[in-house]
N, C-alpha and C positions, 0 to 999 in steps of 0.2 A: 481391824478396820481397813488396814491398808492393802489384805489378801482380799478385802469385798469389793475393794474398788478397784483394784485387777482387775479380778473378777467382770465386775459390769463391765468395764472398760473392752475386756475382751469379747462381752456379750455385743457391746457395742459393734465393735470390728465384725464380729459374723453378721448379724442383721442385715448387714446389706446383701452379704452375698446371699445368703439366705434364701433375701427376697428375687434376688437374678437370678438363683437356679429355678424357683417356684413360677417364675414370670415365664423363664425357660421353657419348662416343663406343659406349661397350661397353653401356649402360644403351639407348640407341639401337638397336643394331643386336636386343639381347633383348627392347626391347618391338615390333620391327618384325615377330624370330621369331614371336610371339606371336599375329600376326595382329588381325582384329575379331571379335569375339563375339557371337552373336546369342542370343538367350533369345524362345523362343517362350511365349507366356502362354496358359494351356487357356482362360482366362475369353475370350478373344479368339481366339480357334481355333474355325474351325468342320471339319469334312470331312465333306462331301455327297456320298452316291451315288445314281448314277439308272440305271434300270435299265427298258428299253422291253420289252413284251410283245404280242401282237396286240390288245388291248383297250385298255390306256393303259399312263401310264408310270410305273412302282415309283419314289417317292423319300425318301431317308432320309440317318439321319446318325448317324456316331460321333463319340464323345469323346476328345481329344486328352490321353492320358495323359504326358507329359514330350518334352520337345523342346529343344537347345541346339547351335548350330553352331558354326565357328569359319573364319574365311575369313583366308586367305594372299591380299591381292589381287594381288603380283607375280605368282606363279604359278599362280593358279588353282584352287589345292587347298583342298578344303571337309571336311571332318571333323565329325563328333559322328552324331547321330542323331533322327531324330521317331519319336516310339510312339503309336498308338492302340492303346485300349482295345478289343480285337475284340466281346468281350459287350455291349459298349455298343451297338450295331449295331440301331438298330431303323428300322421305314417304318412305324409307325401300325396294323398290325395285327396283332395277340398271335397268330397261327397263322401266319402267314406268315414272323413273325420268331421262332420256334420252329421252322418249316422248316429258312429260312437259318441259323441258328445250328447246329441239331443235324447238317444233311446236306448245305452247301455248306461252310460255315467250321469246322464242325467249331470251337469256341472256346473248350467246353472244353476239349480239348488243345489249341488252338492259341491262346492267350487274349491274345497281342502280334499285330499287324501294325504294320513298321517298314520303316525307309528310310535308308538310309546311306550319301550323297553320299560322293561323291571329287574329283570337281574342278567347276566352272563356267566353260561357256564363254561369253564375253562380257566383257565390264565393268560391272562392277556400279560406279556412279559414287557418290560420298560424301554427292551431295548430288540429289534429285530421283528421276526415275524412269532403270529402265533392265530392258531383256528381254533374260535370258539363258537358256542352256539349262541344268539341272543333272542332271550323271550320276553315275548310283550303281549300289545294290544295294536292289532292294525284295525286301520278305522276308515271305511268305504263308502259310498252311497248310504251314508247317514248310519251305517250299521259297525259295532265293534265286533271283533275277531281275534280269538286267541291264534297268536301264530309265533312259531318258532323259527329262527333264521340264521343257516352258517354264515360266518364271516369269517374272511381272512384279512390279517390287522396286521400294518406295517407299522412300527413307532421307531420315532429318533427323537433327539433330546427338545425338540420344538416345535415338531411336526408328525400330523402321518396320516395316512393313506389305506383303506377299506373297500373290499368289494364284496358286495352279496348276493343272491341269486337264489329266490324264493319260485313260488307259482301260488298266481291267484284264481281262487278256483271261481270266477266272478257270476259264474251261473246258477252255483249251489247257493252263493252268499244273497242272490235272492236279484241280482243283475240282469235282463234279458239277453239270450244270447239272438247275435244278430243274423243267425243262418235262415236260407229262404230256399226254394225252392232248386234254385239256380247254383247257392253259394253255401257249403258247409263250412262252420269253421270248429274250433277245438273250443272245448267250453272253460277252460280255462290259459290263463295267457301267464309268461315267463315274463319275471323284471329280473333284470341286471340292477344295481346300483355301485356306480363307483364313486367315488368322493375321497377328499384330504384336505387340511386343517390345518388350524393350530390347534396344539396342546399345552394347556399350563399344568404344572405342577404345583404340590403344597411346599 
């Protein structure tokens, strides 16, 4: 009787920790679910388009309306989304960018252009630089588009820093191009995007 209630007694003693390593263990594996989180800042967000014609070359830039991701780095899956502001849309001169707005973007009905990753291939490393590709869904004058996008990713323990540098082919994707008699241009236009964040970790 007195080796049973050792016994329990001892049973008793582990119980707890038991229960601390299993609390441990489960708090782990949901902040691992969780992934990293990336928060894009508009004040540090730029996205530049340029756009060639036979005389020189159209350059401009919109505003990053809201942006936040969220990276699984075991498997590669990237969720959330980047918005720019399509009315923001200007190159420096009030008829050209009352063009573009009214008869290629169309911004009043279409007043989001967005992008919504699904996975990254490469390794994005925790600590320094790293080029990986990211593929998604870009989303235009009302229409979705599979597109793939290098980026190169700065990370430090709180922060970081991306640029990317696609072409949108906006003619094929069913866009008017604005060339006239007088004015050729390129049927497809080059975005820069740069932006940096914070990042939390699990």
């Amino acid at each position: 009787m007195k080796a049973n209630a050792q016994g329990c007694r001892r049973g008793r003693v582990r119980s707890p920790l038991l229960v601390a390593i299993t609390f441990v263990a489960i708090a782990a594996v949901a902040a691992d679910d969780q992934g990293v989180a990336f928060q894009l800042d508009p004040q540090r967000t730029t996205v530049a388009f340029t756009l060639g014609d036979v005389l020189h070359t159209v350059r401009g830039n919109f505003r990053l309306k809201q942006g936040a991701l969220n990276l699984d780095p075991a498997s590669g899956k990237l969720t959330g989304e980047i918005v720019v502001d399509a009315k923001s849309g200007e190159s420096g001169s009030g008829m050209r960018d009352r063009k573009m707005h009214r008869e290629v973007l169309e911004s009043d009905r279409y007043p989001e252009i967005a992008f919504h990753p699904d996975r990254v291939d490469g390794t994005v490393l925790q600590q320094g630089k790293s080029s990986v590709q990211v593929h998604g869904t870009f989303n235009i004058h009302g229409s979705d588009h599979e597109l793939t996008v290098p980026a190169e990713i700065e990370m430090s323990p709180d922060h970081w820093t991306a640029t990317l540098h696609f072409a949108v082919p906006y003619a094929k994707w069913g866009m008017k191009n604005p060339s006239n008699l007088f004015l050729k241009v390129g049927e497809s236009v080059d975005i820069d995007l740069t932006t940096a964040g914070s990042v939390t970790r699990p």
